[in-house]
PDB file of N, CA, C and O in Angstrom:
ATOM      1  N   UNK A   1      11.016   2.023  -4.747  1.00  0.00           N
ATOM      2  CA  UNK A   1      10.641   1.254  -5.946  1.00  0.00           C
ATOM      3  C   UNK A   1      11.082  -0.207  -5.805  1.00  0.00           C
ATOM      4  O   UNK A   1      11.420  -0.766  -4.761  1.00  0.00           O
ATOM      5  N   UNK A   2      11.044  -0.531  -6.570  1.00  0.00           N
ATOM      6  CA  UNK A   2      11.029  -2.620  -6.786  1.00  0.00           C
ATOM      7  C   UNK A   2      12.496  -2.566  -6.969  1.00  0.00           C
ATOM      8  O   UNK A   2      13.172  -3.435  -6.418  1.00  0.00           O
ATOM      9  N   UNK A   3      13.177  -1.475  -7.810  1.00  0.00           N
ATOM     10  CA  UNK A   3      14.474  -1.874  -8.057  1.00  0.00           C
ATOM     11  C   UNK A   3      15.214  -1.845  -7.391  1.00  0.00           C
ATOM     12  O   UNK A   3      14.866  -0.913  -6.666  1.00  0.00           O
ATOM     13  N   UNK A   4      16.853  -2.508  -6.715  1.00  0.00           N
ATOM     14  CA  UNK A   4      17.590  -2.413  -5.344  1.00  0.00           C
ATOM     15  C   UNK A   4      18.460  -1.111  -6.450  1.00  0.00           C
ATOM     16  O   UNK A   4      18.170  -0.546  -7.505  1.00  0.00           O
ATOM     17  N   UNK A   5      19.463  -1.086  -5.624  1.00  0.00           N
ATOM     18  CA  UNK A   5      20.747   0.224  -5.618  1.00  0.00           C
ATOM     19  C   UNK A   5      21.613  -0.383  -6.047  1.00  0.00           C
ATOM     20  O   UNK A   5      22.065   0.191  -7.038  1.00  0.00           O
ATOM     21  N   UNK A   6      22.313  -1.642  -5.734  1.00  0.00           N
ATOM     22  CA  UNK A   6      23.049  -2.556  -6.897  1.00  0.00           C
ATOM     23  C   UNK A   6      22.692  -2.385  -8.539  1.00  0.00           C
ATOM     24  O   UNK A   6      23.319  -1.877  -9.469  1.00  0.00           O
ATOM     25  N   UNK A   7      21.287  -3.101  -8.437  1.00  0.00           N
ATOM     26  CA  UNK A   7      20.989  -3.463  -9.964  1.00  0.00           C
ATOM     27  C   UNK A   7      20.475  -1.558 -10.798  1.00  0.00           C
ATOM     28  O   UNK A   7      20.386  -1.224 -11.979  1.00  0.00           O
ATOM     29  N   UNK A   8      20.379  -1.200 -10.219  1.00  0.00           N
ATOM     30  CA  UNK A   8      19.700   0.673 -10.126  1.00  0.00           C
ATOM     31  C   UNK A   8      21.226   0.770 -11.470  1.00  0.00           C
ATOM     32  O   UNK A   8      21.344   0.811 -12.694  1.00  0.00           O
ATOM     33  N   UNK A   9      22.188   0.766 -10.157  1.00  0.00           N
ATOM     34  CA  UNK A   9      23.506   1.742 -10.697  1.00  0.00           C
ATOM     35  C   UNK A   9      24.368   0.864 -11.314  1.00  0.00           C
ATOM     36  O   UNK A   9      25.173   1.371 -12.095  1.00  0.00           O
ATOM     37  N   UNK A  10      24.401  -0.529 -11.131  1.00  0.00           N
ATOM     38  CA  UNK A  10      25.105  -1.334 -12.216  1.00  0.00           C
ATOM     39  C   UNK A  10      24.766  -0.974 -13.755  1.00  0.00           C
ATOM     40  O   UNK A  10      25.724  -0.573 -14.415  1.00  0.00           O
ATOM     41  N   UNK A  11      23.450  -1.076 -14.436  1.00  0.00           N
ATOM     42  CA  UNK A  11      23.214  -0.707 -15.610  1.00  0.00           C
ATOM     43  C   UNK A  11      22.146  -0.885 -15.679  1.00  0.00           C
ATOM     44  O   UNK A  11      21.552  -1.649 -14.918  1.00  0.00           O
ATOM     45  N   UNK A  12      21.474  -0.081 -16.825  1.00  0.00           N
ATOM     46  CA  UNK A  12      20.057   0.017 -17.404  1.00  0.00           C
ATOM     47  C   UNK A  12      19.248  -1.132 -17.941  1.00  0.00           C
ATOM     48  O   UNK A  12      18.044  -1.321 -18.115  1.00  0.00           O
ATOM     49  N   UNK A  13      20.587  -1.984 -18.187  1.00  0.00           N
ATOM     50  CA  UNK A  13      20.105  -3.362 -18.634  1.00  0.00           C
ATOM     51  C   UNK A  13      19.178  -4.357 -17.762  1.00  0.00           C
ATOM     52  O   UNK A  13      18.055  -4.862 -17.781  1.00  0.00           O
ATOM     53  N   UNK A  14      20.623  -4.311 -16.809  1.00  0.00           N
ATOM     54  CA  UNK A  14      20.234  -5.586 -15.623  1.00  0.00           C
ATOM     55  C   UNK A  14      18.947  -4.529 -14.786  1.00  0.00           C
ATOM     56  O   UNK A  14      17.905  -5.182 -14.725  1.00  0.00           O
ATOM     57  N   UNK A  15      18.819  -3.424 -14.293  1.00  0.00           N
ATOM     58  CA  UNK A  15      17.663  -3.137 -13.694  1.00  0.00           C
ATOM     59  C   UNK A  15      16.383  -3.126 -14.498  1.00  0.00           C
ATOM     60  O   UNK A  15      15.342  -3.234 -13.849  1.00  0.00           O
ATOM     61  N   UNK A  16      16.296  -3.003 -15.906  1.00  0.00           N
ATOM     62  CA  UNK A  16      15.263  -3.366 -16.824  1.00  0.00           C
ATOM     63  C   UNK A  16      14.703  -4.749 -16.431  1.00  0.00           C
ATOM     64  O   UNK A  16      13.477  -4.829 -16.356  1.00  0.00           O
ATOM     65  N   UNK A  17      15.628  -6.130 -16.103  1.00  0.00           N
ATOM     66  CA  UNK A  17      15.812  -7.368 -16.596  1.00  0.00           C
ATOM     67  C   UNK A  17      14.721  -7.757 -14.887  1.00  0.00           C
ATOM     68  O   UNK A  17      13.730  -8.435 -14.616  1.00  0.00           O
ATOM     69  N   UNK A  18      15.583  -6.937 -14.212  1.00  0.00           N
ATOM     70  CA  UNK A  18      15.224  -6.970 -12.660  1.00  0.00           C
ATOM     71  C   UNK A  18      13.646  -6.478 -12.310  1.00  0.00           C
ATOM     72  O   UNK A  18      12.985  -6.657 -11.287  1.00  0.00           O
ATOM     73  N   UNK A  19      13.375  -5.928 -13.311  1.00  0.00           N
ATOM     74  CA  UNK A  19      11.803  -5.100 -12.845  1.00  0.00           C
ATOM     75  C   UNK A  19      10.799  -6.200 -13.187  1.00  0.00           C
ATOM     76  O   UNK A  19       9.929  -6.451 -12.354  1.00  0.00           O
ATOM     77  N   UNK A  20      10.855  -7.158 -14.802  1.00  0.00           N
ATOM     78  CA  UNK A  20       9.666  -7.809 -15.093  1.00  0.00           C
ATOM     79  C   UNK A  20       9.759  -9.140 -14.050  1.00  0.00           C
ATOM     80  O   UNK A  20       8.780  -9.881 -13.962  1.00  0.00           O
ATOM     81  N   UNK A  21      10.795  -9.364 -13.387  1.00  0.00           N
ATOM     82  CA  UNK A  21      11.339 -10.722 -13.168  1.00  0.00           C
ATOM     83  C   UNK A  21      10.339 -10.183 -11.662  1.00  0.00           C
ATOM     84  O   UNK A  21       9.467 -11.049 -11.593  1.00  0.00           O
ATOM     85  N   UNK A  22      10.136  -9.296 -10.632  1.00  0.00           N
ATOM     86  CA  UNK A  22      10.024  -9.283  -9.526  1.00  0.00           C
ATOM     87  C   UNK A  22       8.508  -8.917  -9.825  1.00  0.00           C
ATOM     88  O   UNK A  22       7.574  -8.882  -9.023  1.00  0.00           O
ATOM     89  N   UNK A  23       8.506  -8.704 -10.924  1.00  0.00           N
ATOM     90  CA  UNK A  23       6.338  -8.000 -11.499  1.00  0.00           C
ATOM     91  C   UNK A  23       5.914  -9.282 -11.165  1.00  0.00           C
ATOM     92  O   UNK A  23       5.477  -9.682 -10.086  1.00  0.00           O
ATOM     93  N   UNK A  24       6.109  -9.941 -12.308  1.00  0.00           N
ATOM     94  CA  UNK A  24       5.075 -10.966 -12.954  1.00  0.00           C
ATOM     95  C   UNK A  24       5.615 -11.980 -11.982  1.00  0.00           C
ATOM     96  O   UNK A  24       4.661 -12.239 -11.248  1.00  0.00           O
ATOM     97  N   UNK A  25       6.620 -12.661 -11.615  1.00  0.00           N
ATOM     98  CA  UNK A  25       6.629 -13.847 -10.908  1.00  0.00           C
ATOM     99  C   UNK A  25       5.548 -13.814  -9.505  1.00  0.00           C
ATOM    100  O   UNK A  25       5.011 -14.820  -9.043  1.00  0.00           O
ATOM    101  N   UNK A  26       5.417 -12.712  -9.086  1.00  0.00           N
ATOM    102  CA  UNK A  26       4.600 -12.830  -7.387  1.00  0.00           C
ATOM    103  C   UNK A  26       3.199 -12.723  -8.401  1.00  0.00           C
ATOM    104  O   UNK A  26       2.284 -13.382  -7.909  1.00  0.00           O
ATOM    105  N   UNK A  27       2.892 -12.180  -9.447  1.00  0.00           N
ATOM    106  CA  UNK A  27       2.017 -12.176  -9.716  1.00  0.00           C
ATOM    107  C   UNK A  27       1.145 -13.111 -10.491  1.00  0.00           C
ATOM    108  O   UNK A  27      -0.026 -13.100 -10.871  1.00  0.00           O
ATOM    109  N   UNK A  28       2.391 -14.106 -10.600  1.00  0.00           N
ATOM    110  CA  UNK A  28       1.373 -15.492 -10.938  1.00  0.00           C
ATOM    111  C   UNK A  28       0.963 -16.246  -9.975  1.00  0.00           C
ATOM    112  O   UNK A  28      -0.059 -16.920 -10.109  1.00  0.00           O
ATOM    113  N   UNK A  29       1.632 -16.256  -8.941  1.00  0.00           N
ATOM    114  CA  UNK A  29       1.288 -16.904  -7.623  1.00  0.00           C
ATOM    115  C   UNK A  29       0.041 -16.083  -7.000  1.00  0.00           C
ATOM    116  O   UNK A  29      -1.028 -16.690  -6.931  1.00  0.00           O
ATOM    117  N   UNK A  30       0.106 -14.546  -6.474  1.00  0.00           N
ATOM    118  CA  UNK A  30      -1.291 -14.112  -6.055  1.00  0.00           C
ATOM    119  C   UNK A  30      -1.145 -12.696  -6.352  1.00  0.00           C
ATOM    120  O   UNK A  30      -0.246 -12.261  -5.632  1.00  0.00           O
ATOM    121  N   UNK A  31      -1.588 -11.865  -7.028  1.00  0.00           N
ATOM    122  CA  UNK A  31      -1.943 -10.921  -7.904  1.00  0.00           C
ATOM    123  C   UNK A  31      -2.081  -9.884  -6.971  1.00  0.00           C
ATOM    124  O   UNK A  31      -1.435  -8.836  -6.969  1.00  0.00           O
ATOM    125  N   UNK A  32      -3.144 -10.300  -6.001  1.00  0.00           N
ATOM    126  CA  UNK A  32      -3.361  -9.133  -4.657  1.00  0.00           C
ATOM    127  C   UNK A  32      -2.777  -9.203  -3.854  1.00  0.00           C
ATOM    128  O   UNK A  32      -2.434  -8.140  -3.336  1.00  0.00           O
ATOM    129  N   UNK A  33      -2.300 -10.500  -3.250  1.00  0.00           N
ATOM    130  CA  UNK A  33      -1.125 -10.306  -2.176  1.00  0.00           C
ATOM    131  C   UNK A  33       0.028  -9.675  -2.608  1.00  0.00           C
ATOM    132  O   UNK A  33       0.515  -8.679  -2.072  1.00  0.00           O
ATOM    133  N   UNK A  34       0.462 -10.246  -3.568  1.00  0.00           N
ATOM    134  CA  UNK A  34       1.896 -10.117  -4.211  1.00  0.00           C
ATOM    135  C   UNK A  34       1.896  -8.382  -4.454  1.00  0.00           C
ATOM    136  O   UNK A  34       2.980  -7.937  -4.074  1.00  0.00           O
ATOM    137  N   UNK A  35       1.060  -7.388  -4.934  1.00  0.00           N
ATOM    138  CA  UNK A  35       1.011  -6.437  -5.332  1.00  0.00           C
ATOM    139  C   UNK A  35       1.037  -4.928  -3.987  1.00  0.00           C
ATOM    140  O   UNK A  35       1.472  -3.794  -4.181  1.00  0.00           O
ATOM    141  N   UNK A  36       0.664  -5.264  -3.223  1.00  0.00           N
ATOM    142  CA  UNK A  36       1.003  -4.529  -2.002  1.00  0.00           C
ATOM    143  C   UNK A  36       2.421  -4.948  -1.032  1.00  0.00           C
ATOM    144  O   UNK A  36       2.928  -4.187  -0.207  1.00  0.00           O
ATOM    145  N   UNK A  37       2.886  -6.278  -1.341  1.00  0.00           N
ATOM    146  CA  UNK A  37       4.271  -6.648  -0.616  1.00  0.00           C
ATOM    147  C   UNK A  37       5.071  -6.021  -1.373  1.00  0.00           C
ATOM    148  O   UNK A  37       5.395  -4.951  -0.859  1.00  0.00           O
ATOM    149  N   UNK A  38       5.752  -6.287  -2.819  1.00  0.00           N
ATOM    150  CA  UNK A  38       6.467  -5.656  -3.821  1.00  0.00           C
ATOM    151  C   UNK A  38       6.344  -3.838  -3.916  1.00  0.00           C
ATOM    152  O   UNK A  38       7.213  -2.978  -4.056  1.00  0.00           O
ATOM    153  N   UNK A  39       5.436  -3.790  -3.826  1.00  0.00           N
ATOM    154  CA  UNK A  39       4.944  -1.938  -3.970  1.00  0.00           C
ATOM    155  C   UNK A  39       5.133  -1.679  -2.669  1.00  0.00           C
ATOM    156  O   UNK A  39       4.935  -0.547  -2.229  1.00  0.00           O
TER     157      UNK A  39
END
């Protein structure tokens, strides 16, 4: 998944915080590239 093992087991918070931040940023830059590198 997108999330690391740090932010996973630190808390529910920071890996919540960690998921939209690594979505949407590659995906304003390129939608199709960005979406098979991340995944």
């Amino acid at each position: 998944m997108l999330l690391r093992p740090p932010f996973a087991t630190t808390s529910r918070y920071d890996s919540t915080m960690e998921f939209p931040v690594r979505v949407i940023l590659p995906q304003r830059r390129k939608p199709t590239a960005a979406a098979p590198l991340d995944c």
